[in-house]
C-alpha positions in Angstrom: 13.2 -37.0 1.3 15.4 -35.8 3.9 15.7 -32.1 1.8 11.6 -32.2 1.3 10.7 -32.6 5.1 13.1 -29.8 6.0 11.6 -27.5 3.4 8.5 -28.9 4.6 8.9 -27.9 8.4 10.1 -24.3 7.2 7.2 -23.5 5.2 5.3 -24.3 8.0 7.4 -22.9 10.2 6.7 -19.2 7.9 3.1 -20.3 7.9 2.9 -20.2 11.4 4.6 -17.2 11.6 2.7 -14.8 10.2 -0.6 -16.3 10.8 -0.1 -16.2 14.7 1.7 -12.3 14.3 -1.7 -10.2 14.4 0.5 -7.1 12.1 1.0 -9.4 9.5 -2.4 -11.3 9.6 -3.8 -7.8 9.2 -1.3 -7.5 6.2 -2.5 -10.3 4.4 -6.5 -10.4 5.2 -7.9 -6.5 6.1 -5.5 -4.1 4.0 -6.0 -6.3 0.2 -10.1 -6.4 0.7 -10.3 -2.2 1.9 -8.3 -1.3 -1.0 -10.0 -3.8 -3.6 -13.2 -2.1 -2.8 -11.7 1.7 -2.7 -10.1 1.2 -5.8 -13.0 -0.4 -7.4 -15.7 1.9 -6.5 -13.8 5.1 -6.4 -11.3 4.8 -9.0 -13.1 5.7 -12.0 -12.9 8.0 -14.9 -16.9 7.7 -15.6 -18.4 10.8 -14.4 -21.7 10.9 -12.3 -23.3 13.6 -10.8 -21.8 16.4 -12.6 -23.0 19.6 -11.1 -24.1 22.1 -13.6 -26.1 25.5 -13.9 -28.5 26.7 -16.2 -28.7 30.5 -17.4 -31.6 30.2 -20.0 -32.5 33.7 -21.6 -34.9 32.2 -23.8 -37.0 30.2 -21.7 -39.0 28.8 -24.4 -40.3 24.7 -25.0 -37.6 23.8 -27.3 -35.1 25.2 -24.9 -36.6 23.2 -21.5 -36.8 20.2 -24.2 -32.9 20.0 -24.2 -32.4 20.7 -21.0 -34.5 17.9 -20.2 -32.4 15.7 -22.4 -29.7 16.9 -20.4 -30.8 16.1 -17.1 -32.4 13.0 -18.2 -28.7 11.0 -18.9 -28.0 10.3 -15.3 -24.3 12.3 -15.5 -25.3 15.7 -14.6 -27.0 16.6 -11.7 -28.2 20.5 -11.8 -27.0 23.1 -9.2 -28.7 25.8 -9.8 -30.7 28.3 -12.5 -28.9 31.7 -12.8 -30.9 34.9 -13.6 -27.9 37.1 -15.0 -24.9 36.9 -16.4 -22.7 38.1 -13.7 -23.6 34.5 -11.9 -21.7 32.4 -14.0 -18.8 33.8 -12.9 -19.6 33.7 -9.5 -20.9 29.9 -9.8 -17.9 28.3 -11.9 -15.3 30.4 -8.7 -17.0 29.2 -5.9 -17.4 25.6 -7.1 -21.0 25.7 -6.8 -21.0 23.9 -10.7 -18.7 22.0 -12.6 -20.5 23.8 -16.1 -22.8 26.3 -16.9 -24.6 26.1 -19.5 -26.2 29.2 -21.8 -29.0 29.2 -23.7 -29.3 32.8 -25.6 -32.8 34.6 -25.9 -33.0 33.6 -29.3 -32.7 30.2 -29.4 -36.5 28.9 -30.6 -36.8 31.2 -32.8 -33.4 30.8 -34.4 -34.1 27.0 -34.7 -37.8 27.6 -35.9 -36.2 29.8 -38.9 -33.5 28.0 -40.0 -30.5 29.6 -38.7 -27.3 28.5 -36.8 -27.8 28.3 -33.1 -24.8 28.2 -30.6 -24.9 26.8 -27.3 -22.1 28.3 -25.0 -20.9 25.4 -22.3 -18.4 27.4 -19.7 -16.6 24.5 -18.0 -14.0 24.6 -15.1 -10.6 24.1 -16.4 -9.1 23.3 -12.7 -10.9 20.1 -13.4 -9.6 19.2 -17.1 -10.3 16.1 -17.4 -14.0 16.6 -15.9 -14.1 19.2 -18.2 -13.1 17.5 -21.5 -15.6 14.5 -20.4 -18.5 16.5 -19.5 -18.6 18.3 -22.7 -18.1 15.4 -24.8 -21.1 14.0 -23.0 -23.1 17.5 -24.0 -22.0 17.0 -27.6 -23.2 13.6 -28.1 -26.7 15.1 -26.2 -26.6 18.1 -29.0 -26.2 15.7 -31.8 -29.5 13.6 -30.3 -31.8 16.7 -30.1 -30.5 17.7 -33.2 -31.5 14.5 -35.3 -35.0 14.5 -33.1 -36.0 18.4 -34.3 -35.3 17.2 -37.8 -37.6 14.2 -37.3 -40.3 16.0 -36.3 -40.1 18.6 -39.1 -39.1 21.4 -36.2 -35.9 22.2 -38.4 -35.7 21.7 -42.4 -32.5 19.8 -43.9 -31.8 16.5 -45.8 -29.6 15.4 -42.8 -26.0 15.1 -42.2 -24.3 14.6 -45.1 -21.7 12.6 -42.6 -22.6 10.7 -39.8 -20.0 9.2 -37.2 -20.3 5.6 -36.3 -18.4 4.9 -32.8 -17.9 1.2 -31.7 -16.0 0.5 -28.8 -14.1 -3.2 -28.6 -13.4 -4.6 -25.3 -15.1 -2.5 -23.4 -18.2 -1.8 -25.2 -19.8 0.7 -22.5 -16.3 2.5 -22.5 -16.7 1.6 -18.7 -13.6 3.0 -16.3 -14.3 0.3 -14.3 -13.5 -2.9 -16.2 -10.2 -1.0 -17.3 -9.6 -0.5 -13.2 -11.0 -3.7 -11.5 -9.1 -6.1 -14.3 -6.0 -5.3 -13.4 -6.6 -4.9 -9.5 -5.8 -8.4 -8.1 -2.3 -8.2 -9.9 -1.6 -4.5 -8.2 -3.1 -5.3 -4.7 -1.2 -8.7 -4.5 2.3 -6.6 -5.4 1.7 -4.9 -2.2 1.1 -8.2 -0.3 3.6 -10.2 -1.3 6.3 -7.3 -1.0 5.0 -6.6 2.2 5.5 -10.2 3.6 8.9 -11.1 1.5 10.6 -7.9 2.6 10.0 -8.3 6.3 11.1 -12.4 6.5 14.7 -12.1 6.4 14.7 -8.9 8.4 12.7 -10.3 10.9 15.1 -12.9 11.8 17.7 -10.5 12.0 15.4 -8.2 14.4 14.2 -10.9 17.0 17.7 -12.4 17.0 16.7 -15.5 15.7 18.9 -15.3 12.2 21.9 -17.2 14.3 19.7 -19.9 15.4 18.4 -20.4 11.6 21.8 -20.6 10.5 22.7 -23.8 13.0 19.8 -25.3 11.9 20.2 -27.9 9.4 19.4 -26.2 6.3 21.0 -24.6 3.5 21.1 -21.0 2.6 18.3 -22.0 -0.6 16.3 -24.3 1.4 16.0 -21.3 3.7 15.3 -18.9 1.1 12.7 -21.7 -0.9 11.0 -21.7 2.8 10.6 -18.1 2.9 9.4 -17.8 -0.9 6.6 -20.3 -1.0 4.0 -18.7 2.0 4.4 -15.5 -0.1 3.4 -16.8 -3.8 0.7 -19.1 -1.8 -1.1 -15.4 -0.2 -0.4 -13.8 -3.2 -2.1 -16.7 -5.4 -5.0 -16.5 -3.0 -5.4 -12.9 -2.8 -4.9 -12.2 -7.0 -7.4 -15.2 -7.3 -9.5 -13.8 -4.7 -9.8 -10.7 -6.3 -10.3 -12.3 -9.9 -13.5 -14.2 -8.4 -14.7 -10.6 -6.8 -14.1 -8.9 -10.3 -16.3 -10.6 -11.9 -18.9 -12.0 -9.5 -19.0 -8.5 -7.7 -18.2 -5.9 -10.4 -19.4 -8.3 -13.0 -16.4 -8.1 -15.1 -16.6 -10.3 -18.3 -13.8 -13.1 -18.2 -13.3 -13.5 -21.5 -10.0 -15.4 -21.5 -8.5 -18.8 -20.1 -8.3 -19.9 -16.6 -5.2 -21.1 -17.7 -3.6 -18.3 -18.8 -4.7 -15.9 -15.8 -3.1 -18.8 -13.2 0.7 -18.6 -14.9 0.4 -15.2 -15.5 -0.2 -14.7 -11.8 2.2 -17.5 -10.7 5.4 -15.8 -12.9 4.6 -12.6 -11.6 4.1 -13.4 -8.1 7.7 -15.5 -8.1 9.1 -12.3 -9.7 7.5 -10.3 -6.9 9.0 -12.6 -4.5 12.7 -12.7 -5.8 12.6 -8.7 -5.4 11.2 -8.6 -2.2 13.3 -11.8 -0.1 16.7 -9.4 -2.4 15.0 -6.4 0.0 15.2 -8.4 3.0 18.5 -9.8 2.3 19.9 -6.5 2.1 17.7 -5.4 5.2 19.5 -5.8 8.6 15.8 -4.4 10.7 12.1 -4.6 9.5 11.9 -0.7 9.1 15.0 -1.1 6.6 12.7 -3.7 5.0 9.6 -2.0 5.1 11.4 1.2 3.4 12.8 -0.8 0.8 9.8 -2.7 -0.2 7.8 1.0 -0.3 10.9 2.1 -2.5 9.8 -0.3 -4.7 6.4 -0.4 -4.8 5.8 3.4 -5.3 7.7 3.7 -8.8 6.0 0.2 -9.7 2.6 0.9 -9.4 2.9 4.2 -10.4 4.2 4.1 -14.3 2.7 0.4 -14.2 0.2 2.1 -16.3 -2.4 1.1 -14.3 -4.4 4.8 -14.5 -2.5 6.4 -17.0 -1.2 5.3 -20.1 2.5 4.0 -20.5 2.3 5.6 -24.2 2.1 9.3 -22.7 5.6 8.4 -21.1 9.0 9.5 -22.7 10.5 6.7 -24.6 13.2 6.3 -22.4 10.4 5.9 -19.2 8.4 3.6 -21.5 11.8 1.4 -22.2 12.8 1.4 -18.7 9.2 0.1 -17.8 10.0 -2.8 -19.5 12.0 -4.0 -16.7 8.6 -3.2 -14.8 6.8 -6.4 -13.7 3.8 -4.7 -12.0 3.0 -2.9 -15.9 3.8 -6.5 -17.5 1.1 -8.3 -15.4 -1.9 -5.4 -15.9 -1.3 -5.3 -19.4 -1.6 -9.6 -19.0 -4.6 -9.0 -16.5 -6.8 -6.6 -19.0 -6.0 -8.9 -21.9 -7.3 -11.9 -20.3 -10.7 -10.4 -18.9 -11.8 -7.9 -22.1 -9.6 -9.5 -24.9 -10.1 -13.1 -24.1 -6.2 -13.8 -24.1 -4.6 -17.3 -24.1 -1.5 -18.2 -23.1 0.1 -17.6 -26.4 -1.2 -14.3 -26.5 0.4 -13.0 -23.1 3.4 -14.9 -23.6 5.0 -11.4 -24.6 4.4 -10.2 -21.1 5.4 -13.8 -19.4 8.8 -14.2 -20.8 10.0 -10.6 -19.4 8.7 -11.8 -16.1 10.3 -15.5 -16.1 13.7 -13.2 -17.0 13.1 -11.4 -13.8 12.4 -14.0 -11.5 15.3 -16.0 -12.9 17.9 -12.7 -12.0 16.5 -11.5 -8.7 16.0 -15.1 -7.1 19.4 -16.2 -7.6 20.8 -12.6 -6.6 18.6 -13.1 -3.0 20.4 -16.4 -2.5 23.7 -15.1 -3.4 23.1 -12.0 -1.0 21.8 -14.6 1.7 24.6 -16.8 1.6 27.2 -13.6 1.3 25.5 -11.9 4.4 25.4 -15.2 6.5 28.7 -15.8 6.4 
């Protein structure tokens, strides 16, 4: 009982402590909600707005009756109608247009008669992956007009002989955002609870109030048990936060088990926790700590595979990302929103993460008690 009210006074004592700091209240409340909303809206592969130009030679119905189709999806948004050539160049330089888009002089009265009719789309590679979107978008609009000229006779042919079937599982409107805003509340919450472990130690060093916790009477792990449970407590309540806002907000689907997405969160956060209070042991001021934890948290979030694929990685990356917990607890996130994962079925990332948390808390302690000495 004795052990329980000391932890008990500590943990309140941390509470306290960053609640009444105004830095570290901002931490926790302002910084999580800005970037939960930035990453949300702006982090998306799904193009809007695409400018694009027109340089139509032909000028004819069938040729306003695609580019109607065009405008009519929502994704482009036209820039301009050229009258010569020598604008396209001009256009794609100065940025004026994503795309331009020919039509040649002939183009009725190829279609009219039978014969092949080419299309030329001159994109700007600076922007590749624009690019490579944009036209794909155009060749799925091509494919449309084409099956509606041969439904209303415009063009002769039996059809396609082979017609492509795409289905997309998971994600049905191959929508950036689900792939973005699932895994969010397990990125943002890294940043929080790194934040907040890697400055407690430090802290205490930095306002000269280590000594006193030294003479008080706890132990170097009730200390460090103190100092973990306000961090996993904000970092539960920002991740779960941000799971709510997902799919309230953003309208996510939560396909999986409330079960599954709570230890999921709860290993990874303890793992988040061990690395950061094994910063702040090694920390002697708060900028050492604040260094450290951004020495981690670059690295992690960024081969996390969180915007690009882990599988584009060299091997050896890919095999060192195993001892990644930040990639570990997206690919958990996504599976339990669009897959509908159980606990059984994330088990592969939980067990890396309960072998994390079981090296680096034991490591802070053993630092702690080494460095108090």
């Amino acid at each position: 009982m004795k052990t329980l009210r000391r932890l008990t006074a500590l943990i309140l004592k941390e509470l306290l402590t960053i609640m009444k700091d105004p830095k570290s209240r901002f931490v926790v409340i302002a910084p999580p909600i800005i970037q939960f909303f930035i990453f949300s809206y702006a982090a998306t592969f799904d193009l809007e707005n695409v400018r694009y130009a027109v340089f139509d030679e032909c000028r004819s119905v069938l040729s306003r009756s695609f580019l109607a189709d065009v405008e009519g999806t929502g994704r482009f948004r036209l820039a301009a109608h050229l009258e010569n050539a020598g604008q396209v160049e001009e256009t794609i330089d100065d940025e004026k247009a994503r795309l331009v888009i020919h039509i040649g002089s002939q183009f009725e009265e190829n279609l009219r008669s039978g014969r092949s009719v080419e299309i030329q789309i001159i994109a700007d590679g600076r922007s590749p992956n624009v690019a490579m979107i944009a036209i794909g978008y155009l060749g799925t609009i091509v494919e449309n007009f084409n099956k509606a000229l041969l439904e209303q006779g415009i063009t002769q042919g039996s059809g396609p002989g082979l017609a492509l079937v795409e289905r997309a599982w998971f994600n049905e409107n191959l929508s950036s955002r689900w792939f973005m805003v699932s895994a969010l509340g397990g990125v943002i919450s890294t940043v929080v609870v790194m934040i907040l472990t890697s400055l407690s130690v430090a802290r205490e060093r930095e306002f000269g109030t280590f000594d006193q916790l030294l003479v008080a009477p706890f132990s170097p792990v009730e200390i460090l048990v103190g100092k973990s449970i306000p961090g996993i407590l904000f970092g539960m309540l920002d991740a779960l936060i941000f799971a709510g806002g997902a799919v309230l907000w953003f309208h996510i689907p939560f396909r999986g088990t409330i079960s599954a997405l709570m230890v999921s969160l709860l290993c990874f956060i303890i793992t988040i926790v061990g690395v950061g209070l094994l910063v702040s042991s090694l920390s002697t001021t708060m900028q050492q700590g604040l260094l450290g934890a951004f020495l981690f948290l670059m690295p992690a979030i960024t081969l996390s595979g969180l915007a690009t694929p882990v599988e584009n990685m060299p091997m050896w990356l890919q095999q060192a990302d195993m001892l990644n917990p930040v990639c570990h607890i997206i690919t958990a996130l996504r599976r339990i929103f669009l897959e509908g994962a159980d606990l059984t079925m994330i088990w592969p990332q939980i067990w890396p993460l309960l072998i994390m948390a079981s090296i680096t808390l034991p490591l802070a302690a053993w630092l702690f008690r080494r460095r108090s000495v």
